[in-house]
C-alpha positions as CSV (number, residue, x, y, z in Angstrom):
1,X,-15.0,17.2,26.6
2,X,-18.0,16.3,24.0
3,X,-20.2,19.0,23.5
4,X,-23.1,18.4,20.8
5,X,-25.4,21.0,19.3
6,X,-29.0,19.4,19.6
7,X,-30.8,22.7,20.4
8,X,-33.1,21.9,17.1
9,X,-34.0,18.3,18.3
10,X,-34.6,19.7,21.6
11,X,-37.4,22.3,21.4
12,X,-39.3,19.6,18.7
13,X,-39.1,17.4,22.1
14,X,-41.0,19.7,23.8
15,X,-43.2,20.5,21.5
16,X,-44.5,16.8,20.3
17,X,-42.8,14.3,17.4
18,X,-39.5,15.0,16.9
19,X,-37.9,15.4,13.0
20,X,-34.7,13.1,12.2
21,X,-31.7,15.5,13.2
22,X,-29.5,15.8,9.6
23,X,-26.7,16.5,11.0
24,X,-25.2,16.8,14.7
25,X,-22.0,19.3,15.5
26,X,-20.2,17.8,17.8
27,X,-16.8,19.4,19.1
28,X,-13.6,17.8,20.7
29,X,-11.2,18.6,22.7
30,X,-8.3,16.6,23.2
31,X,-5.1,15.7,25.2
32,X,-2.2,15.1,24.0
33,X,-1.7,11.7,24.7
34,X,-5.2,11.2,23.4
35,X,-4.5,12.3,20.1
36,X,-0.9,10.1,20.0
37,X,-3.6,7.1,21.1
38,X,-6.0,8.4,18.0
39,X,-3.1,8.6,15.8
40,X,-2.0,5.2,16.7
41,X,-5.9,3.5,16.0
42,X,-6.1,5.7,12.7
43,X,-2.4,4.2,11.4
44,X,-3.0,0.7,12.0
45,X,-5.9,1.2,9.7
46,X,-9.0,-0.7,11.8
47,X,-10.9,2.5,10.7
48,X,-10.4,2.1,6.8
49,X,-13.2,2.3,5.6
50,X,-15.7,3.4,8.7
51,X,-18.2,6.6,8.5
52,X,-16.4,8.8,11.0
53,X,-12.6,8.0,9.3
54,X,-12.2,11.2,6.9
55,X,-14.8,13.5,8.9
56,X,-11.9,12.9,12.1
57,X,-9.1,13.5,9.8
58,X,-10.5,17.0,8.7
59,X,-11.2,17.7,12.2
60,X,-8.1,17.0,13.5
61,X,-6.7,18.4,10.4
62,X,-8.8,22.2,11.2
63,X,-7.9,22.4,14.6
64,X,-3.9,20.6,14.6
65,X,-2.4,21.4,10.9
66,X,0.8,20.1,12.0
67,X,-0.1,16.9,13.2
68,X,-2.4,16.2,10.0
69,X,0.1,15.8,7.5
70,X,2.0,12.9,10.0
71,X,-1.9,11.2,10.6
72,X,-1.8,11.1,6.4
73,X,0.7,10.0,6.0
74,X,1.0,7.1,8.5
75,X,-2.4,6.1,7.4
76,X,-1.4,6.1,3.6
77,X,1.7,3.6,4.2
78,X,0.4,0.1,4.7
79,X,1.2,-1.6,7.5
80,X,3.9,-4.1,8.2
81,X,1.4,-6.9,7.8
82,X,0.0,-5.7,5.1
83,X,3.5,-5.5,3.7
84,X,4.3,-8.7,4.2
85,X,1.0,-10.2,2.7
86,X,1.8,-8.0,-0.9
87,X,5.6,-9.7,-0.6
88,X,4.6,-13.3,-0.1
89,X,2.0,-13.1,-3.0
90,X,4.5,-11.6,-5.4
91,X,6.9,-13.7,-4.7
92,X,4.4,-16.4,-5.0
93,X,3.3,-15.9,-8.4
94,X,6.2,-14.1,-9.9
95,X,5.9,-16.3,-12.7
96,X,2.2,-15.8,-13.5
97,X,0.5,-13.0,-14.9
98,X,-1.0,-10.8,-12.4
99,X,-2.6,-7.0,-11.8
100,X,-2.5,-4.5,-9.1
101,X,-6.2,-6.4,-8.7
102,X,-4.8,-9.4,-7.9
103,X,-2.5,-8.0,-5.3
104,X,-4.7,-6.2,-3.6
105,X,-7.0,-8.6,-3.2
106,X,-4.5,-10.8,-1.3
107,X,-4.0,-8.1,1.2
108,X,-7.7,-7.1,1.2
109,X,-6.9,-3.6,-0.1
110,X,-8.4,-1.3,-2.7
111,X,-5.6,-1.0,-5.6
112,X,-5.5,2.5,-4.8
113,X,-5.1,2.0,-1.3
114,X,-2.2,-0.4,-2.3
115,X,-0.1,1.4,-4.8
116,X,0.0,4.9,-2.5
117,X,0.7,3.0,0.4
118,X,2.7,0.5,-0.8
119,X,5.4,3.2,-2.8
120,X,4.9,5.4,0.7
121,X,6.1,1.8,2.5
122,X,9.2,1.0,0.2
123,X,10.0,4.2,-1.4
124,X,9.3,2.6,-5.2
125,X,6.3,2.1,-7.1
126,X,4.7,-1.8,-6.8
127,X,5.4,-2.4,-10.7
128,X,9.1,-1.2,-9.9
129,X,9.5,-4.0,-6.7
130,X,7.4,-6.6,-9.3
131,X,10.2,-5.7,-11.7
132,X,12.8,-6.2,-9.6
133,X,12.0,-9.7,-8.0
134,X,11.3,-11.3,-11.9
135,X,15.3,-9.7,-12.2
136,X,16.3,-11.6,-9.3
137,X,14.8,-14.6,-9.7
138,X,16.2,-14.4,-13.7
139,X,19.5,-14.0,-12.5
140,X,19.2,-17.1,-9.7
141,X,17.6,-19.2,-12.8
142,X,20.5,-18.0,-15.1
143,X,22.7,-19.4,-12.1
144,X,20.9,-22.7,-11.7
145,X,20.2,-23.3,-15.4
146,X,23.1,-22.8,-17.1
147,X,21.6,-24.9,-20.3
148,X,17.9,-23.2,-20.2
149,X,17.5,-20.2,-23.2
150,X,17.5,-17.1,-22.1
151,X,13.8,-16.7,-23.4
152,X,12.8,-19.5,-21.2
153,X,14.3,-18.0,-18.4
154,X,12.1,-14.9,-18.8
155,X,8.9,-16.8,-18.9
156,X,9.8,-18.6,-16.1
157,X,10.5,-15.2,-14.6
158,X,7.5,-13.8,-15.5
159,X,8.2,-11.3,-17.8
160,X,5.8,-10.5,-21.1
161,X,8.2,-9.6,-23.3
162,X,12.3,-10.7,-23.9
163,X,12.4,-6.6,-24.2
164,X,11.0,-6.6,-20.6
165,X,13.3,-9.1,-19.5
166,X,16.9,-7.6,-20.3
167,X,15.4,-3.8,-19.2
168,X,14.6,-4.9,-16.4
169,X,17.7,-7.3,-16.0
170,X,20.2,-4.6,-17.0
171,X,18.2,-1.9,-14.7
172,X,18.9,-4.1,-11.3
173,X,22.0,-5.6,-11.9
174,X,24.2,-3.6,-14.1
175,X,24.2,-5.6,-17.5
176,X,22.5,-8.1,-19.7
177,X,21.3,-11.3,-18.8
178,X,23.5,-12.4,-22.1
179,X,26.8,-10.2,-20.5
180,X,26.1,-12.4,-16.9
181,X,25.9,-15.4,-18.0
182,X,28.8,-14.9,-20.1
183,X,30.9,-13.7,-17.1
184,X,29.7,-16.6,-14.8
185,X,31.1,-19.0,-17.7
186,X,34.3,-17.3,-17.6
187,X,34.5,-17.8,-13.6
188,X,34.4,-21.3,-14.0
């Protein structure tokens, strides 16, 4: 049931010209199954971005606290799409350099949007994952270049700094580049 309050716009009706309304109250009442079928649209985030997105979440916030802080957080984590589009451009250009800007951009997010959603998604921050896949693609270049520097594995890695590099190497995989490629010698 929809139920607006128009009592101002309706005695200026009668009495000639009416003055723009500034704001219209307008109550709800929903099912349960309707507000599953709202918290469905909200999540897969068609409304990001549209006039009545936040002034429904604090409706449905007042009048269902419990079910507010699942709406937030659904809508917060990206989507599974969106997901993949952040993944594929990483991975794309892990040896470039490259912002949050950039990223977001290729999954037409704001980079706000992107790095709460995106540690909400994963469970780690988007520099963290970034981090991580230079690491791995160092260690499968360590692998497949056995005669390429250690530096010029980290620029082909994307990494700014050497520094950067075996932090980042040592953080994901236990030990230094220098330690792994020593070990994978030994193995053969």
């Amino acid at each position: 049931m929809i139920v607006g309050d128009r009592s101002r716009a309706d005695a200026e009706d009668a009495s000639g010209p009416a003055e723009p309304v500034a704001e219209t109250t307008v109550t709800v009442t929903l099912s349960t199954h309707a507000l599953g079928a709202l918290g469905a649209y909200l999540r897969s985030g068609a409304a990001h971005g549209l006039p009545f997105e936040q002034p429904l979440l604090q409706a449905l916030s007042a009048s269902d606290p419990r079910g507010l802080g699942a709406l937030r957080s659904a809508r917060c984590a990206l989507s599974p799409r969106a997901l993949r589009k952040v993944r594929e451009f990483i991975d794309a250009n892990l040896p470039r350099d490259f912002g949050v800007a950039d990223i977001a951009g290729a999954a037409s997010l704001s980079p706000h949007h992107l790095g709460r959603g995106f540690r909400q998604a994963t469970g780690q921050s988007l520099w963290q994952y970034v981090l991580a896949r230079r690491a791995q693609r160092a260690r499968s270049l360590i692998d497949a270049r056995p005669r390429t520097t250690l530096a010029e594995i980290a620029a082909l890695s994307g990494f700014e700094s050497y520094s950067q590099f075996i932090a980042a190497f040592r953080k994901l995989h236990g030990r230094t580049p220098g330690d792994y490629r020593r070990l994978g010698e030994q193995r053969q």
